[in-house]
C-alpha positions, -999 to 999 in steps of 0.1 A, spaced: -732 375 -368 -743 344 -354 -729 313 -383 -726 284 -358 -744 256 -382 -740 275 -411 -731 251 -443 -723 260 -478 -717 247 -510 -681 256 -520 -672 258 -562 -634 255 -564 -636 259 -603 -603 249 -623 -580 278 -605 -583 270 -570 -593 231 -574 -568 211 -558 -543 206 -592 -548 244 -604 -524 274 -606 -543 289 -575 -545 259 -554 -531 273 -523 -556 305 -528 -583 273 -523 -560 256 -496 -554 288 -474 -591 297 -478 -604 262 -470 -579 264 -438 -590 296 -427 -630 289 -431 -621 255 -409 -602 278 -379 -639 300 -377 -661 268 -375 -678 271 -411 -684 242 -427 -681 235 -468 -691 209 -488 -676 210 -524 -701 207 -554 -702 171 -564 -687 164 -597 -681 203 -604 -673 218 -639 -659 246 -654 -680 280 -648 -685 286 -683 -659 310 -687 -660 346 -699 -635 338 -728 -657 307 -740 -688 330 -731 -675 350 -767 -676 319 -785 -706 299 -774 -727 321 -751 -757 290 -750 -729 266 -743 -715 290 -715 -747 293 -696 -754 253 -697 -721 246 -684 -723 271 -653 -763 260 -650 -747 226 -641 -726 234 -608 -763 256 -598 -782 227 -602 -756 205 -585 -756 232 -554 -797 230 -554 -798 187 -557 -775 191 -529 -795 216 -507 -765 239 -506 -778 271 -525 -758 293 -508 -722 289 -536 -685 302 -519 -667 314 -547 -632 319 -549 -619 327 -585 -635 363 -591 -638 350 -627 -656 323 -618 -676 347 -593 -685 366 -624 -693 335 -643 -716 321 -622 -733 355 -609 -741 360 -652 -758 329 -654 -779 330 -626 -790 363 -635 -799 354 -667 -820 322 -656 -836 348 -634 -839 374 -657 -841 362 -694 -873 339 -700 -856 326 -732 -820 315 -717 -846 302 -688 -866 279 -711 -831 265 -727 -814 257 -691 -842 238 -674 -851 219 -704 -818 199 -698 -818 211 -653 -854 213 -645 -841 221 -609 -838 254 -619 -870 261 -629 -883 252 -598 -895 281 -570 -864 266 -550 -839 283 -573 -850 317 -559 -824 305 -528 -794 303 -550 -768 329 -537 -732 331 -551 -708 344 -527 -677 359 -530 -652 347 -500 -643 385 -491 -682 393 -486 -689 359 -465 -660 368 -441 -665 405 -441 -705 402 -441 -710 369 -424 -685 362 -401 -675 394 -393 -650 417 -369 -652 400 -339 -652 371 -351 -621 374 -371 -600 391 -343 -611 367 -317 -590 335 -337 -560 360 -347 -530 348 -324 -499 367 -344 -511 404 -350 -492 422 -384 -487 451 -361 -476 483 -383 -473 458 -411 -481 478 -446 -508 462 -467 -516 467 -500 -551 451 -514 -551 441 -551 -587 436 -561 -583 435 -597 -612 443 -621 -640 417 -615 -646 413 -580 -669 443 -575 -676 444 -613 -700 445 -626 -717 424 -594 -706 446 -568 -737 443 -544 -713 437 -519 -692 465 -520 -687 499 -541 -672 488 -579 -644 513 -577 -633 520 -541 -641 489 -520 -627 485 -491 -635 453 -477 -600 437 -478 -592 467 -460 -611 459 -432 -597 419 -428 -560 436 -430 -570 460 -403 -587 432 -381 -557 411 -384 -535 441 -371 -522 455 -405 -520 489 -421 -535 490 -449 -522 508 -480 -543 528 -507 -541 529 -540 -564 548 -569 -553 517 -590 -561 482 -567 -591 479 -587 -573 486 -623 -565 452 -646 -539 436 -645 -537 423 -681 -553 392 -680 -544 366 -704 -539 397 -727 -503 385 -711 -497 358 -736 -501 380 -769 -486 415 -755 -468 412 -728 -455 446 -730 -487 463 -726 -493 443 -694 -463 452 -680 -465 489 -687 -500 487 -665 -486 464 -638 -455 491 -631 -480 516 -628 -497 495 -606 -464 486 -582 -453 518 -581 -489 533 -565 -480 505 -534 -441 515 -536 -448 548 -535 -469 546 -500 -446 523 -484 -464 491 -487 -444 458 -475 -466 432 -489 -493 428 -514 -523 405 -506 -547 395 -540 -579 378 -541 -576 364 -579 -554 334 -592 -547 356 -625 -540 386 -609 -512 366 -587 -498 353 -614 -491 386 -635 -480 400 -605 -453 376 -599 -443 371 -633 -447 413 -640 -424 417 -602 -393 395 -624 -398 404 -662 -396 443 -651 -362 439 -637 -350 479 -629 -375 492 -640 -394 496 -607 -381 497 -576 -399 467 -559 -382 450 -532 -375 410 -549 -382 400 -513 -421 420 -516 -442 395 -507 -471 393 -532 -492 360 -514 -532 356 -516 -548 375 -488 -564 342 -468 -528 333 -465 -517 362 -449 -552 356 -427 -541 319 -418 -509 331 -408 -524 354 -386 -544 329 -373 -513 307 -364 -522 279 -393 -488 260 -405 -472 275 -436 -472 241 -453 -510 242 -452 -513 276 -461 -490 272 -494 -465 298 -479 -428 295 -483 -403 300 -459 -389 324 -472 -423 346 -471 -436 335 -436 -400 344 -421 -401 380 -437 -437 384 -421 -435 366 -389 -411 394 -384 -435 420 -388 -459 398 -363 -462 399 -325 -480 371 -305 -512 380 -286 -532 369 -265 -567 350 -279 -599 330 -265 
């Protein structure tokens, strides 16, 4: 697909925004949409997405804070919203179904962002990052910038629970498979698992840590078991359990301490030949995959 010219608004929300714990998630992902030729503009003065968590406490409140970045996207004339966070991704998708949907929660929103009573907030779209690259830029695309294939290189996705849930009009809510096909295009293999689209705890993390490890050992040992070498996610949360679940279990799974568990538009920017120190990658990591790499030839 054709996306020379295309422009988009781009919501960083408080993971990925520049001081957040998923900062290089928003650094890689920045870097790789810049080696394609896409251009984003981030959503002036931004705020949070209205959380799920505060959604429980304040659901008015939650709307009108997530109504503000889609009205800042219209006054902009960037409808089209990049998302990387999938809790902000399900955030933002609630609200704008209810403005759509809900006359009531409609009436409340544009008394305070009359923007978005307007016929022009039919155009706002929130995309998830995996759909744009899969569904936008595409195969070709994608393979045509790659300059260090992960020939052989076993790949496990990690989706977690809300990237295809309940919003999954991009791919199917239980199987997807659209990381898949960016591992494949960047000359991985990539690894199955019944459970890449099972929690990982959440902040359920902080007040029973021992559940969240019993599920995240389940979920290890579904890679471990079909040989996977590296495990990409797509979700600043997830990423963290992982990493913290990978030390706290000590022996009780048998994950290589040198598995690299790295967001998967890092492992794409490597592939495309972007520095580490842009990317967010350590040493340490690049070296054990630039092993698994071979250089080829690209336009």
């Amino acid at each position: 697909m054709d996306t020379s010219g295309k422009a988009l608004s781009y919501y960083p929300g408080c993971s990925c925004s520049r001081n957040g714990i998923g900062r290089h998630y928003g650094f890689s992902s920045l870097a790789v949409l810049r080696a394609l030729g896409i251009t984003v503009s981030e959503i002036e003065d931004w705020n949070c997405c209205g959380s799920n968590l505060y959604r429980v406490v304040d659901e008015k409140g939650s709307y009108l804070l997530g109504a503000r970045n889609l009205a800042k996207a219209l006054e902009m004339n960037l409808p089209e919203i990049l998302i990387l966070c999938p809790a902000c991704f399900l955030s933002m998708n609630r609200t704008l179904t209810e403005i759509l949907a809900n006359t009531k929660v409609r009436n409340e929103i544009t008394k305070k962002y009359s923007i978005l009573g307007s016929p022009a907030s039919s155009r706002l779209r929130i995309r998830h990052v995996i759909d744009f690259l899969v569904n936008d830029i595409g195969e070709e695309a994608i393979k045509n910038r790659v300059k260090r294939r992960l020939e052989g290189l076993k790949i496990a996705a990690y989706y977690g629970c809300q990237i295809t849930r309940p919003y999954s009009y991009f791919d199917d809510p239980e199987f997807p498979t659209s990381l898949e096909k960016i591992i494949s295009w960047i000359g991985g293999q990539p690894v199955e698992s019944p459970l890449k689209t099972k929690c990982c705890g959440g902040m359920l993390m902080l007040t029973n840590e021992e559940e969240v490890l019993t599920v995240i050992e389940k979920i290890f040992n579904s890679y471990v078991r079909e040989g996977a070498e590296c495990i990409v996610t797509a979700c600043p949360l997830c990423h963290l359990n992982l990493e913290m679940a990978r030390t706290r279990l000590g022996k009780r799974i048998s994950v290589d301490k040198r598995l690299p568990i790295i967001y998967f538009t890092q492992l794409v920017g490597l592939s495309f030949g972007i520095g580490i120190d842009e990317l967010g990658i350590s040493k340490n990591i690049a070296e054990h995959l630039i092993e698994k790499m071979v250089l080829t030839a690209t336009v």
